[in-house]
N, C-alpha and C positions, 0 to 999 in steps of 0.2 A: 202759642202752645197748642198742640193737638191734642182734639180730645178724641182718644179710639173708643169704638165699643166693640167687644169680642162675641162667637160663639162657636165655643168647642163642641164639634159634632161626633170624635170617636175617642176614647181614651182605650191601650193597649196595655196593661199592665203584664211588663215582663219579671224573669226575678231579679235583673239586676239594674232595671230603670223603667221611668214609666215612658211612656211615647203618648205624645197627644198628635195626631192628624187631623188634615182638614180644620186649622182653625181659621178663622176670619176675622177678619179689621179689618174697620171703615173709619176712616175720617168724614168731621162735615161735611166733607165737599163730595163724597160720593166714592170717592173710590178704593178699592177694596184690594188687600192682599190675602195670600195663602202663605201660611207658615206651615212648618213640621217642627216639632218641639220636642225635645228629649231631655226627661228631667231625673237628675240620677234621684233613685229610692233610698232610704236609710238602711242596713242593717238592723237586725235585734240585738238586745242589748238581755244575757240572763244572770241573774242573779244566782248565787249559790248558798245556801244554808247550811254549810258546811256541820257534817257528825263522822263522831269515830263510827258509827255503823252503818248511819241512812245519813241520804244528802238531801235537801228538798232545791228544787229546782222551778225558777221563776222566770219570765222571758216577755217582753215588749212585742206588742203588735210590730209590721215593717215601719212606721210612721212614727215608733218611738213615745206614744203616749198613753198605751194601757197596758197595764200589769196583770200577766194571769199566769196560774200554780200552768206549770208544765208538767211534774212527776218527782217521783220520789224514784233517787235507784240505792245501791247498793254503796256503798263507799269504795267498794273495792275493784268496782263496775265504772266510778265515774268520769275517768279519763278517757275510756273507750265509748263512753255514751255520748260524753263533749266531742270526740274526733269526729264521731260519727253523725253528729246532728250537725254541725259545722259544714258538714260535706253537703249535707243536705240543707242547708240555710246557712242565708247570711249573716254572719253578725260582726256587730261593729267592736265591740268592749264586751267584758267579763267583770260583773260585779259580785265581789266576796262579803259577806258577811261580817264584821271585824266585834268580836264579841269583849264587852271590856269590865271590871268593877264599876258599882259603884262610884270608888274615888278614882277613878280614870285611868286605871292600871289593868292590863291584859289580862286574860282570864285565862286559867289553866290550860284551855283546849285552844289557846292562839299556839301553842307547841305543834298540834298535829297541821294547824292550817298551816302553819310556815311550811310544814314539810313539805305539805301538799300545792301550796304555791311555786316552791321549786320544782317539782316534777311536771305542774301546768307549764310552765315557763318553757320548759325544756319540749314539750309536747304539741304545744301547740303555740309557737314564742311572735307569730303575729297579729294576734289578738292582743289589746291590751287591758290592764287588769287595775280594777280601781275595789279600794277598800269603803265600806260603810257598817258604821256604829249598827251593831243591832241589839242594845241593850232592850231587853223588855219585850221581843219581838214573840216568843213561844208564847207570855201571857198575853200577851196580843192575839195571838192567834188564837190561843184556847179560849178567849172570849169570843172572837169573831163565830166559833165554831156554836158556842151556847146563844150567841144572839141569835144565828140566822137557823136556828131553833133542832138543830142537831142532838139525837136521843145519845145518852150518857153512853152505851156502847159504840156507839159513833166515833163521839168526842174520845175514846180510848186509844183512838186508833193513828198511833205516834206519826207515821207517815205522814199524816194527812195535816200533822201538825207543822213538822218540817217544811211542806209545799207553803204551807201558808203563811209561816217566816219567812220563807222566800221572796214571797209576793209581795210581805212589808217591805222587807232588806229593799226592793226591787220599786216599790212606789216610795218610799223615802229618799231612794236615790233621783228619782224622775222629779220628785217634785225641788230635791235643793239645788237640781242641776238645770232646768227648764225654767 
C-alpha cells in the first residue's frame, strides 16, 4: 500500500468548477508527481416562501451547506427575478415551501402555489423542483426576529418575515437531505 502525502500549492476557484494546480505526491520512496485537478462545484440550491403578494427567497452557499435570506420580491416580479438570477448563478434544485394543516391536509394558499409551480415548470423546466413542509415556519421566524433582539417596528416589517421562512424552508431542507 502507498502511502502519499500531498500539498496543494494554488487553488483557482472558477464558476463552474474548482481547479486545483500544482499539487504534489510523494510516496516513501521519494518520488514525486504533479497533478492538475478539476473538481466540479455544486450549484445553489433556493428556497421559496412562496405569498400571494411577497415571496421570501432563500439560497445555499456554492458548497451546499448554509442557508441565508436572499430577498424578498414582488410575486408578481418572481419568475423574472428566478430567470435572472439563474443566468447569473448556478443552481442545482428549486426548493418550495409546501404549507400544510395541522391534520396534514394542504392549506388554502397550496391553490396559488400549484399555479405557480406550473408556470416555474414551463419557465425555467431544467431546474428541478422539490417540495418541503413549512408548517410553523413565519412563527419561527417571528421568534428568531425577537430573539436576535429586533425593536417591534422591525419585527412589523412582513418582508423580512418571508426571507426568514425562507431560510427555515431552506435549512430544513439541507439538514433532512445532508
Amino acid at each position: 500500500m502507498n502511502n502519499f502525502s500531498g500539498i496543494v500549492l494554488a487553488m483557482i476557484l472558477k464558476k463552474d468548477k474548482i481547479k486545483v494546480q500544482n499539487v504534489k505526491f510523494s510516496d516513501k520512496r521519494g518520488s514525486e508527481e504533479n497533478f492538475i485537478v478539476s473538481l466540479p462545484t455544486m450549484g445553489r440550491i433556493i428556497a421559496i416562501d412562496y405569498g400571494t403578494k411577497r415571496t421570501g427567497l432563500a439560497v445555499t452557499d456554492e458548497m451546499q451547506i448554509i442557508a441565508s435570506g436572499l430577498t424578498t420580491v414582488d410575486t408578481k416580479d418572481l419568475l423574472v427575478f428566478l430567470k435572472d438570477y439563474i443566468v447569473s448563478e448556478k443552481v442545482d434544485k428549486i426548493v418550495v415551501g409546501l404549507p400544510k394543516q395541522m391534520d396534514n391536509t394542504a392549506s388554502e394558499s397550496e391553490v396559488y402555489i400549484q399555479k405557480f409551480l406550473v408556470k416555474l415548470a414551463k419557465t425555467i423546466p431544467d431546474i428541478p423542483v422539490e417540495r418541503v413542509d413549512e408548517r410553523f415556519t413565519s412563527k419561527m421566524a417571528f421568534q428568531t426576529m425577537i430573539d436576535s433582539g429586533l425593536k417591534k417596528k422591525q419585527r412589523q416589517n412582513k418582508a423580512l418575515v418571508d426571507e426568514i421562512s425562507a431560510t427555515l424552508i431552506l435549512q430544513s431542507y439541507l439538514a433532512s437531505n445532508f
